[in-house]
N, C-alpha and C positions, 0 to 999 in steps of 0.2 A: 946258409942257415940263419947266422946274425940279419941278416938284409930282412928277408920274413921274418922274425921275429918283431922286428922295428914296427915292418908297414901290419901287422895283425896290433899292434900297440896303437898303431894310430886310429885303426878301423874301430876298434874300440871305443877308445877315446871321446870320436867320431857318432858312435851310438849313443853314449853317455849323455853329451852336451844337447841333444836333438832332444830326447827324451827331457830332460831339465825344461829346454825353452818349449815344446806342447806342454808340457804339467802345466808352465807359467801362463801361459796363453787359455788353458783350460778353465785354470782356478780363476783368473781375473775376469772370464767373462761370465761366470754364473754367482759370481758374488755378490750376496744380495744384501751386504752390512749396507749403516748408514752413510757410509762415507762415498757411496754411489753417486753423481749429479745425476738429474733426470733433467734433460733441455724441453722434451716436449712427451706431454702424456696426453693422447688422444680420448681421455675417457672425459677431459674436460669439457669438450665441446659436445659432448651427448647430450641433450637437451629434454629434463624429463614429462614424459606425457603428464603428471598428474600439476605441472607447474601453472601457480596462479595467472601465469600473463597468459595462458589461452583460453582463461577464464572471460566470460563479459560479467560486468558488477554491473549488477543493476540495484536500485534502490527506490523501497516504498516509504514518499514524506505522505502524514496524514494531518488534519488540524491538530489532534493530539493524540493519544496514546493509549487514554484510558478509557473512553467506550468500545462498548462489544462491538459495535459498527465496521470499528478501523483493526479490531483484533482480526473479526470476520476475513475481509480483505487480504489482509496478511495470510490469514488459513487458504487462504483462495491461490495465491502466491507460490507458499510453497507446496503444494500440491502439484501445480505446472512445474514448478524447478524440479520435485523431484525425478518427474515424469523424465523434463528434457535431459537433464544431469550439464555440465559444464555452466556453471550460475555463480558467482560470487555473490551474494543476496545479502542484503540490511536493512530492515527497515527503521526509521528513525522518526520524530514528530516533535512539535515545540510540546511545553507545559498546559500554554493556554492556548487560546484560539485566537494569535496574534499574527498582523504583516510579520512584523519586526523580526517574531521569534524565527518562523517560517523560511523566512530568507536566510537567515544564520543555518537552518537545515540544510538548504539548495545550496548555500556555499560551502557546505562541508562537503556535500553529493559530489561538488565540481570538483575540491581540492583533493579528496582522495580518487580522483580518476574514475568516477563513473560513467558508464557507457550510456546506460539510459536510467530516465526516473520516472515513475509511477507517480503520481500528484495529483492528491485530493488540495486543491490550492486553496486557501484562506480567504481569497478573497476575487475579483475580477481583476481590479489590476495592481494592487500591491505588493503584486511578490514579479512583477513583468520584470524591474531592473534585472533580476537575478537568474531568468529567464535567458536574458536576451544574451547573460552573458555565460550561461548553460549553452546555448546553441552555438556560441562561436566557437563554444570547447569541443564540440561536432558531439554532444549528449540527446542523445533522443527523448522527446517529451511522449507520456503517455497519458491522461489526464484519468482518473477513477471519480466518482462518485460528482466533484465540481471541479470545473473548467477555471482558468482565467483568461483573460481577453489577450490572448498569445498563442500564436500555432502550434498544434502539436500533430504527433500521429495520428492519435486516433482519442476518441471521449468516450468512455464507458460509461453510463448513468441511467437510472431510471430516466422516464420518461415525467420529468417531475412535473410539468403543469398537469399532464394527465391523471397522474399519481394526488394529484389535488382537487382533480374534480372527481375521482372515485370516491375520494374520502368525503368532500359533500354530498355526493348521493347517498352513501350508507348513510350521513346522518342524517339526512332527510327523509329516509325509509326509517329509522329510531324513531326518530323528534315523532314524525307521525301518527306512528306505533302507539306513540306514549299521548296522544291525544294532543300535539303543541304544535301548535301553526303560526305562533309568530315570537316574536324575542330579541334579545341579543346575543348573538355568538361573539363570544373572543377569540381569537386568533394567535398565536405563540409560535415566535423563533428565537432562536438565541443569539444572532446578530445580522445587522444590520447590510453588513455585506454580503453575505452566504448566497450567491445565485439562486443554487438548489433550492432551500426551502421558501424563498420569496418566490422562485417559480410555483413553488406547491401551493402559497396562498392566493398567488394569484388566480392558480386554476379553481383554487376551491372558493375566493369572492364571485370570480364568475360564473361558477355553478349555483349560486347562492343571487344572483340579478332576478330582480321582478319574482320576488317570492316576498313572503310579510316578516322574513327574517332580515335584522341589521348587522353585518359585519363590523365589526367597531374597528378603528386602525389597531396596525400590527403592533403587540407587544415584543418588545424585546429583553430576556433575558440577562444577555450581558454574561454569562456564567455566573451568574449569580441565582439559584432556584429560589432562594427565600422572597426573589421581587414577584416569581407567580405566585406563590403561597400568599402573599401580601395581595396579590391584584384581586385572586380568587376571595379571600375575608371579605376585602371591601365593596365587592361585588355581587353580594346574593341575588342581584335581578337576573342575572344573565341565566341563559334557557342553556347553553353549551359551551364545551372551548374543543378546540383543533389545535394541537399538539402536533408541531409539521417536523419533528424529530424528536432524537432518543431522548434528551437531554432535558425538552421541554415538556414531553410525554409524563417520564418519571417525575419532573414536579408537580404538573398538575395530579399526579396519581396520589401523590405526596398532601398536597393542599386538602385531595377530597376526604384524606383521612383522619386531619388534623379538624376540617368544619364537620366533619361526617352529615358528607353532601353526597346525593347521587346524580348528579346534572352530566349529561354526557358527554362524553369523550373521543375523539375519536385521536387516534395517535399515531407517529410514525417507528418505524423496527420493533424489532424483535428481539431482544437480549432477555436472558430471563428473568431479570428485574422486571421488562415490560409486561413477560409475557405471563408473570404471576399478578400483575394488575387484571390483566385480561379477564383470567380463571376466577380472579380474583368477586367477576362482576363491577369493579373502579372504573374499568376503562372499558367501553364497549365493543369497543376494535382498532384493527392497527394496521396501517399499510406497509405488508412485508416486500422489503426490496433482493435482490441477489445483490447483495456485496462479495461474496463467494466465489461469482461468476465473473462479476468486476474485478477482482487479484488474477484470477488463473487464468483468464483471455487475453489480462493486462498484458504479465508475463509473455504468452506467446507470439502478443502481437509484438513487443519488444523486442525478441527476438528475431521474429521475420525482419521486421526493420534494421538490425543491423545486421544480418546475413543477405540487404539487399533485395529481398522477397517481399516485403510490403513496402509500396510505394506508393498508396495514398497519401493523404494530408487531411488533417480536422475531420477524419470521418467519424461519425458519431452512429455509438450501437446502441440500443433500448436493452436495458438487462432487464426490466419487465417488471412487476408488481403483483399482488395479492392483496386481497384481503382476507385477515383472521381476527374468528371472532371465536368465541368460547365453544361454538355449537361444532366448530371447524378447525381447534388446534391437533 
C-alpha cells in the first residue's frame, strides 16, 4: 500500500512539471511584447507597385515659360501622360531665351535622372555641349517645336519654311485687296538664332522674289518689344510687317495701337493676346501651329523609345498649320 502510494506521488508530480514546461513553451512563443528580436521580416523585400523607380521621368525644357506657345505644349504633354499613366513629368524652362540659361535646364534634366527630354532648344548648336552629355547618360532626345544640330528621336515642328510662304501669300491676297502692289515689308523675329522662325522668313522672302514688293533685312527683337514699337514709329513708309512668332506678333499689334496705324500684319500663334488683335482688325491673320499635337506625340514617342519600340533617328513629323483670320476664328 506504501509502495503505491509513493509511485501515484511520483505520477503526479510527473503531470505537474510537464504541464509547467507546455505553459512555458506556449506563453514564449506568441509573445508579442517588445522585447521579441525579429532577425528577418519578409515584408521588407515587397517591392511597391506605385514606387517612383518604375516611373520614366521625362522632362519638357522650353525657351521660356511664359508664352502661351510652350504653356500649349505642356497641355499637349500632359494629356498623353495621363492617357499612358507611369510618367514622372516636369517641365522646366530658362527666364530668357538664352544658351546659357538653357543648359543650366538640361543639366538639371541629367542630374535628377531623366529618362528622356522634350526640347524646344534655344538655339542650333548652343546647348550641343549639354546634349552630348545628356546622351552619354543614355537620356533620350525628343526635339518640339526647334531642333539643335544634335541627333535625337524624333522633331516635332511645323513645317516652318512652308509655314512662311503661306503667310506671304495671304498677305499678298490683303496688300492686293487693298489696292498696294509695291512697298516695304519688314520682317520680325525675336533672335538671331531661333532656326524655326528664320526658316519662316525665309520661306516668306521667297514667296515674296520678283514681285514689286522689298523685304528689308530681318529685324530682331532681342526680347525687348519696345525695339519693334521703335522700328514701326520710325517707319511710316513701309506697306506691311510679318510677325514670324508670338512675341513679335504682339508687339507689332502693340506699336499699331500706339501710331494708330492700320498697315498689315500678318502674324504667328495663337494665344489670346493674339487672337484679340485678330478680332480685333490690328492684325490681319495668323499662322496657327499645333503645339498640342507637338507635347502629346512628344510624349508617346518618348515613350516608345525607351520601351525599345521606336527606333528611328532625326525623324521629323510636320504638325501642320492654318490660317486664321477674323472671317474664320
Amino acid at each position: 500500500m506504501k509502495n503505491f502510494s509513493v509511485k501515484r506521488l511520483i505520477l503526479f508530480a510527473g503531470i505537474i512539471l510537464s504541464s509547467i514546461i507546455i505553459f512555458f513553451i506556449y506563453s514564449t512563443a506568441t509573445d508579442t511584447s517588445d522585447d521579441i528580436i525579429v532577425i528577418y521580416d519578409s515584408k521588407k523585400d515587397v517591392k511597391k507597385s506605385t514606387d517612383d523607380t518604375d516611373e520614366y521621368k521625362i522632362y519638357l525644357i522650353t525657351m521660356n515659360m511664359t508664352d502661351d506657345f510652350w504653356k500649349t505644349i505642356d497641355t499637349g504633354c500632359k494629356q498623353a501622360i495621363d492617357e499612358i499613366g507611369g510618367i514622372n513629368y516636369k517641365w522646366i524652362g530658362p527666364d530668357l531665351h538664352e544658351d546659357s540659361l538653357q543648359n543650366i535646364c538640361i543639366k538639371q534634366a541629367v542630374d535628377e535622372g531623366a529618362d528622356a527630354i522634350l526640347l524646344a532648344s534655344s538655339s542650333l548648336t548652343g546647348v550641343n555641349e549639354s546634349l552630348k552629355k545628356a546622351e552619354k547618360a543614355g537620356v533620350k532626345i525628343i526635339y518640339v517645336d526647334n531642333a539643335a544640330d544634335f541627333d535625337g528621336v524624333a522633331f516635332l515642328s511645323t513645317d516652318n519654311e512652308l509655314a512662311g510662304k503661306i503667310a506671304a501669300e495671304t498677305m499678298q491676297k490683303v496688300l492686293s485687296d487693298r489696292g498696294i502692289k509695291s512697298g516695304k515689308i519688314g520682317a520680325m523675329t525675336n533672335k538671331d538664332t531661333t532656326v524655326s522662325t528664320n526658316l519662316r522668313i525665309a520661306g516668306f522672302r521667297e514667296q515674296f522674289k520678283n514681285t514689286g514688293f522689298t523685304i528689308t533685312d530681318t529685324f530682331y527683337m532681342e526680347d525687348n518689344s519696345q525695339r519693334i514699337i521703335n522700328f514701326v514709329k520710325e517707319n511710316s513708309d513701309y506697306v506691311a510687317f510679318f510677325g514670324s512668332n508670338e512675341m513679335t506678333t504682339l508687339a507689332l499689334g502693340k506699336a499699331m495701337k500706339e501710331v494708330e496705324s492700320k498697315k498689315t500684319i500678318i502674324g504667328f500663334d495663337t494665344s489670346d493676346a493674339v487672337l484679340s488683335l485678330v478680332n480685333d482688325g490690328i492684325v490681319f491673320a495668323v499662322m496657327q501651329q499645333n503645339p498640342k499635337l507637338m507635347g502629346y506625340e512628344g510624349i508617346k514617342i518618348a515613350v516608345k523609345a525607351l520601351n525599345g519600340e521606336y527606333k528611328e533617328k532625326n525623324k521629323k513629323i510636320d504638325t501642320g498649320v492654318n490660317v486664321i483670320k477674323k472671317d474664320n476664328m
